[in-house]
N, C-alpha and C positions, 0 to 999 in steps of 0.2 A: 504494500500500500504506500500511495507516494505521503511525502512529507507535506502537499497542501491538505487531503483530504482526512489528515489524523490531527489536526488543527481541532483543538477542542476548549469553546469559550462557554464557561461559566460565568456568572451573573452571581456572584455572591450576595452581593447587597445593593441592594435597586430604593430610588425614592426617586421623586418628579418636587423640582422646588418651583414653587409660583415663583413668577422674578418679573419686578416693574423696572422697567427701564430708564425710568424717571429717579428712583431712587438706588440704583445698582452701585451707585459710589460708598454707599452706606452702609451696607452691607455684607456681609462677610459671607461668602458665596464658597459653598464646598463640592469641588467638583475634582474629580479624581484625583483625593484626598486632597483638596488645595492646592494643589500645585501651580493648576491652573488659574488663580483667580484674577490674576494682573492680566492674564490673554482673553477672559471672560469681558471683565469689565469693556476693556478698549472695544471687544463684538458687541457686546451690549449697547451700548453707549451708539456703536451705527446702526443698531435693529439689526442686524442680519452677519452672519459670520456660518466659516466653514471649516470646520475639524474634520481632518483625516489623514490617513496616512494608504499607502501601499498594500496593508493589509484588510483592514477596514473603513466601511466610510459611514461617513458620518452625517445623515441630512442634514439640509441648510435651517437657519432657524427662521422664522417666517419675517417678514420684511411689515411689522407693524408696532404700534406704537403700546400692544397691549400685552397681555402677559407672555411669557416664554415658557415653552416647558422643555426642560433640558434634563435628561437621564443621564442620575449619576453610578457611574461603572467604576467600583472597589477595585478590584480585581480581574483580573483576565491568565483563564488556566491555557496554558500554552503544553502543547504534547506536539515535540516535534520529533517523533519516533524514537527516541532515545529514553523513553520510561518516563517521559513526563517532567514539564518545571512549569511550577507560578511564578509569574509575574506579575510587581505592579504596573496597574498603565500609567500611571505618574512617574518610575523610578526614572526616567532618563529627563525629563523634562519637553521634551519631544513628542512627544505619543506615537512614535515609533516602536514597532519591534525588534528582539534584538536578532545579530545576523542570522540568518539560516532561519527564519522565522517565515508566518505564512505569507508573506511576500514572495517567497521562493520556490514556495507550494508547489507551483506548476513546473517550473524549471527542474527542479528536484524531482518530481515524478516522472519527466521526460528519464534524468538521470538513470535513476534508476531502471526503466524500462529498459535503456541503451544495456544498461549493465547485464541486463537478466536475459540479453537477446541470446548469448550463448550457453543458457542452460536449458537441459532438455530432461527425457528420462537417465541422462549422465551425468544429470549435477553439475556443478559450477567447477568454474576454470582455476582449478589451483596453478598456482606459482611454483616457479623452479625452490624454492625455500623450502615451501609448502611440501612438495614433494619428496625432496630430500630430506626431511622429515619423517616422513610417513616410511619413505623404504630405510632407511635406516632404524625405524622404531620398530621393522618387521624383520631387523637383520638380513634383506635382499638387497639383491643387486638388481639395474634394468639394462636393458639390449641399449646396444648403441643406438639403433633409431629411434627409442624411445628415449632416450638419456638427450638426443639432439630435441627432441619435440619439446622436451620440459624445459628444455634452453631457449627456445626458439617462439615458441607459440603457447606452452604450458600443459597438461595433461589433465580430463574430468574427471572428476575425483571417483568416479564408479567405474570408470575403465582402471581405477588406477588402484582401485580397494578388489577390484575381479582379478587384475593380473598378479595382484601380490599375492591373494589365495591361491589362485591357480598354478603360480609356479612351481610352489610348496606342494604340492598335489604328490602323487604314487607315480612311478616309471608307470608308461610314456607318457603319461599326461604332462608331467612337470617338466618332462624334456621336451616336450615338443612347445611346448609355451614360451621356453625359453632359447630353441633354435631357428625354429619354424614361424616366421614374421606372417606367413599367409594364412596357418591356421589361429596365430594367437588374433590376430585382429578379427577373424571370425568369432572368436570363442567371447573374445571381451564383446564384443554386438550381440552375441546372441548364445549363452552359455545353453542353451536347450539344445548347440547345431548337435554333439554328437548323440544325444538320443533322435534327432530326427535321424539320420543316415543310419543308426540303427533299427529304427523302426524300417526304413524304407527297406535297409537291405533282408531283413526278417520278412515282412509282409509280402516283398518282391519274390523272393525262393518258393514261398508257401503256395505264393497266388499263382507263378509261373506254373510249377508241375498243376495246379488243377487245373488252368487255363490252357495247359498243353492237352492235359491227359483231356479233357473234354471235345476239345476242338482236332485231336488225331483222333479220339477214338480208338478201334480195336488196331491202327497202325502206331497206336503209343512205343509198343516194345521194337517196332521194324524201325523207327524211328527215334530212337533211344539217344543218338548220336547230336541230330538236330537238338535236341530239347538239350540236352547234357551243355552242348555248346553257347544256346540262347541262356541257360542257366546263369553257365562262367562270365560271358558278355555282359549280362546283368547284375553281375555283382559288381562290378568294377564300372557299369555306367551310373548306377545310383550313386554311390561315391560322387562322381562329376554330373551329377543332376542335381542334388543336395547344395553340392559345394561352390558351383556357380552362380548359383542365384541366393545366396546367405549373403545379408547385409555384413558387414565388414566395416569397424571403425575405421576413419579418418586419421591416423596420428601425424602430426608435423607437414609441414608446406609440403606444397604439389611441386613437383621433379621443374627447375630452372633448365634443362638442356634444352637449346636452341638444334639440336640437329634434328631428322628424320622421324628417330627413333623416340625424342625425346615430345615432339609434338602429340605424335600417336599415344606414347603415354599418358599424356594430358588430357586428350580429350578423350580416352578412355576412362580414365580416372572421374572425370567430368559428369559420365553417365551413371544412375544410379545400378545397383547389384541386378534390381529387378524390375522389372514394369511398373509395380506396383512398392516400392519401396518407397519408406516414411520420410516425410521431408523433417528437416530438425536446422534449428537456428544456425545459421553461416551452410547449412548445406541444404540447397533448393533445388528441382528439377524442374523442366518446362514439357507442354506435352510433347516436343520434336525430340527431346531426348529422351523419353520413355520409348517413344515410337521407335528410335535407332538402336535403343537397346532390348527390346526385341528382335531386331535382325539382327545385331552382335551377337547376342547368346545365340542365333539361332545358329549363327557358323562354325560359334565353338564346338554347337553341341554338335554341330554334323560332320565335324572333324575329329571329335572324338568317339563319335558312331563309326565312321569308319575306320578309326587305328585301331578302334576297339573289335571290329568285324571281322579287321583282318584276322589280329589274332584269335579270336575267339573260335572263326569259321576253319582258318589253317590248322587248327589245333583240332578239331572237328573232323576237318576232312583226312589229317595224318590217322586218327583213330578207325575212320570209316574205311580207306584204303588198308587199311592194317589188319582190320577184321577182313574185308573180302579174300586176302590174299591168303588167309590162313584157311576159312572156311565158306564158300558160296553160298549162295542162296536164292531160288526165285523171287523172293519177298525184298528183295534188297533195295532202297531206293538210290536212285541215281546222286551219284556225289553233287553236290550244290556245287555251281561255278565261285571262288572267290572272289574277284573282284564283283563281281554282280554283287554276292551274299553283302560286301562290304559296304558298297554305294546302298542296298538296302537300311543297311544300320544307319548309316549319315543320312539320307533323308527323313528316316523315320523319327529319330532322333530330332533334327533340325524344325520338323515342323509340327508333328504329332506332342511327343515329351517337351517342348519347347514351349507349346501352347497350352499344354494342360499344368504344365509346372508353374507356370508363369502365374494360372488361377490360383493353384493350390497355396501359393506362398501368398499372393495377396487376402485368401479366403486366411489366412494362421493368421495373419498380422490384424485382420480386424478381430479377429475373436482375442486375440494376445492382450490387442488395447482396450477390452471391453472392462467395464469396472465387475463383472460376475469373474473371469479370469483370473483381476487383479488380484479379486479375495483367496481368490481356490486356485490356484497354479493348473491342478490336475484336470482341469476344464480344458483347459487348453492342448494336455498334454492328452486326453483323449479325443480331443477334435484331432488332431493328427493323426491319429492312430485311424481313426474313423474314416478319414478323409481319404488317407495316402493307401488306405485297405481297397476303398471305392477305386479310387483311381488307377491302382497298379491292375486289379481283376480285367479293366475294361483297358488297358495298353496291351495287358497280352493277349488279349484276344483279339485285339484291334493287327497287334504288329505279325500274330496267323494270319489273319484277310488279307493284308499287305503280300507276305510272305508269296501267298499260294497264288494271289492277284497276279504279281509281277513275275512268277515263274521261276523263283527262286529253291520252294520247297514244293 
């Protein structure tokens, strides 16, 4: 709350004095406690006079020859955010407040706002001091690019209370927090990532073999090979479906290099993790960058559908070649061509998992920010389970139609 609106004026002790203007010389006139009675007189004296100051005002007194009435004000309680002070309104002889009073009111709550523009759900911007501090009261140490950010720009105090728990954490946890800069910066955004990517890759195994064994039917066993293959492939693309579109803290300035490599940096960086990704003070998106970064992800994902096809299909088809040579069979299906198998993974990947993921993480993050969440964690964490269960059921069956569409399986 800014410092005009917690301005708080008490009226201790209130009277109205009848006052003739004709004999105001004579009088001994009490008006915030005296002080003023030499400024009184001279107003009196022309009918009409005007008190006020910056913070308060003060109506004019009416312009006649007959009585006045003038409220007299003791006291004035002043709360300018700092636990409160009374003041007398006489003490200065001025009827001023003193500095930083509700003349500033406005100014000061701008202040402040400015101040608060870079806190979010990661709390405010501690100081290189501040920080040094804290990792030192926890006997840690930080990574050099976070050591440069607390020099540079400062670190929020809840990236910076996550990474100290976290580094302390059990092998591999605590090592990879402390090696691995792509997955600690996930983990500080979103300490929930590694139960999602275990949920996915759990729900993913389960759902594939029923989505297989349903859609081959009684060629499930002739076809053992393919599904074996789609299985391995799917372990190792959930990982990079999970891990691409997980929001990812911000630490320290964006990359200065003026060459090729360093532009693309930038305006990669620029886009947010996901379509749907939470805007947060000093980090904004527009909708052309949401839009580009759906076709971003969409190439990663299709470039890692297909290194991932390769292997997964080579690996497949060495097993498949391997069994026929040892024993034939009329039930045998024809080896999947590779490079096809693999261009199937990169598209399917690039536009199908690209576009359902992209929902999925926007459908978490509002249930995440709901205040029923807030209370109950577990809310959220079975909307995931819930969701990513739906989801994965209807890819594998999606990426059979695909499969058997294009002439792959």
């Amino acid at each position: 709350m800014s410092s005009f609106s917690c301005l708080n004026f008490s009226l201790h002790s209130s009277s109205y004095l009848a006052i003739d203007s004709n004999s105001c010389s004579g009088r001994n006139v009490l008006f915030l406690e005296r002080k003023f009675s030499d400024a009184f007189r001279r107003a009196a004296s022309r009918a009409s006079f005007s008190l006020g100051n910056r913070n308060s005002n003060f109506s004019s007194v009416p312009q006649e020859v007959g009585d006045l009435s003038v409220k007299k004000e003791e006291n004035v309680d002043l709360d300018d955010g700092n636990g409160g002070s009374s003041y007398s309104s006489g003490s200065g002889g001025s009827g001023e407040f003193p500095p930083g009073g509700g003349g500033d009111g406005g100014s000061n709550g701008d202040g402040n706002k400015d101040e608060n523009d870079g806190e979010d759900e990661f709390g405010p911007l501690l100081k290189y001091d501040e920080i040094v501090k804290e990792v030192e009261a926890r006997g840690a140490s930080l990574p050099t690019d976070m050591l440069e950010a607390a020099k540079s720009t400062g670190i929020q105090k809840v990236l910076l209370d996550r990474y100290l728990e976290m580094q302390g954490s059990i092998w591999p946890l605590g090592a990879a927090m402390k090696s691995c800069s792509i997955f600690r910066n996930i983990m500080l955004a979103d300490p929930s990532f590694l139960f999602k990517v275990g949920t996915e890759i759990i729900i993913d195994s389960c759902c594939a073999t029923f989505a297989e064994v349903q859609k081959r039917g009684k060629d499930f066993w002739a076809e053992f090979e393919l599904y074996a293959a789609d299985l391995l492939v799917g372990v190792v693309v959930n990982v990079a479906l999970v891990g691409m579109l997980a929001p990812y803290a911000r630490i320290g300035k964006p990359s200065t290099s003026k060459g090729l490599l360093g532009k693309m940096t930038r305006a990669y960086g620029a886009l947010p993790s996901s379509v749907f990704e939470a805007e947060r003070p000093g980090c904004s998106f527009s909708v052309r960058q949401r839009i580009e970064t759906y076709f971003y992800k969409g190439v990663l994902y299709g470039t890692v559908g297909f290194m991932c096809g390769l292997v997964g299909q080579g690996i497949a088809n060495v097993i498949m070649t391997a069994k026929r040579t040892v024993k034939k069979s009329e039930e045998d299906v024809p080896v999947p061509p590779l490079i096809k198998s693999a261009a199937l993974w990169g598209v399917f990947l690039a536009v199908s998992s690209n576009t359902r993921y992209q929902i999925i993480n926007g459908m978490e993050r509002l249930v995440e920010a709901s205040p029923v969440a807030r209370r109950i964690p577990p809310v959220a964490m079975a909307f995931t389970v819930g969701v990513r269960f739906a989801n994965n059921i209807y890819g594998g069956m999606q990426f059979v139609d695909w499969a058997r569409l294009s002439g792959v399986q």
